[in-house]
C-alpha positions in Angstrom: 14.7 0.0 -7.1 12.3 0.1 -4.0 13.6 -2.2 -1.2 10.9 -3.9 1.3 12.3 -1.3 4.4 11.2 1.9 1.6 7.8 0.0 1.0 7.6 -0.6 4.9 8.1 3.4 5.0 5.5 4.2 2.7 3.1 2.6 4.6 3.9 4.1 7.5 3.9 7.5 5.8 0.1 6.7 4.7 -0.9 5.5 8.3 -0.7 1.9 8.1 2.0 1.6 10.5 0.2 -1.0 12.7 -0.1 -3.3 9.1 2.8 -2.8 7.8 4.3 -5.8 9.2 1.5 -7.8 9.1 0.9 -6.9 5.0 4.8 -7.7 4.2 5.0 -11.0 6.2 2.2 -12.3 4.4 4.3 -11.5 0.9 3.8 -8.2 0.1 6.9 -6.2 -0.8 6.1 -3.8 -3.1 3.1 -1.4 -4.2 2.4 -3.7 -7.3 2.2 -7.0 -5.0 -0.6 -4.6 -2.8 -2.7 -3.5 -5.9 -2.9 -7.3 -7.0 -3.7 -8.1 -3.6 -5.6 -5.2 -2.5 -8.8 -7.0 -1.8 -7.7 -9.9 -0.2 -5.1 -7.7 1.9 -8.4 -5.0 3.0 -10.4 -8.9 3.9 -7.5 -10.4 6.3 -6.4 -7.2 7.8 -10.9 -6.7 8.7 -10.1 -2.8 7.3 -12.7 -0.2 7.7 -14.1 1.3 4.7 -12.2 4.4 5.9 -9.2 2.7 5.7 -9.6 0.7 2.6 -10.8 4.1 0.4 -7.3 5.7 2.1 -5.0 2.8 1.2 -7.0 2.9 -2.6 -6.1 6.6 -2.7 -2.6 6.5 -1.4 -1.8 3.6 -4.0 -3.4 5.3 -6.5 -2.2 9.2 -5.8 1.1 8.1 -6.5 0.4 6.1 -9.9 -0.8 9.6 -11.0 2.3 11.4 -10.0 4.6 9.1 -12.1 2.4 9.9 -14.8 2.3 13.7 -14.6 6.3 13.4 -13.9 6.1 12.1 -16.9 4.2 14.2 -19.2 
């Protein structure tokens, strides 16, 4: 199981190091607590559109990895 440090890591990985502490102090410790939150997270943190289509596609790359591990 994911801890909050590997979830703090995976944003860093997809360039949201200077949110990452900022997303998981306001609650959010896991991808599945940042897709039910994802536009209320992209409102507080004032993201670009640039940013908010990256953090959709890194959220949602690795939903399609799982699947094609899986297939």
């Amino acid at each position: 199981m994911a801890t909050i440090n590997d979830f703090k890591d995976w944003l860093e990985q997809n360039g949201f190091e200077k949110h990452a502490e900022t997303i998981i102090e306001g609650g959010i410790e896991n991808k599945e607590n940042l897709k039910e939150c994802f536009q209320e997270i992209c409102d507080t943190l004032f993201l670009s559109e640039e940013e908010i289509n990256k953090l959709k596609a890194a959220i949602f790359a690795t939903d399609v990895l799982v699947v094609d591990d899986m297939q």
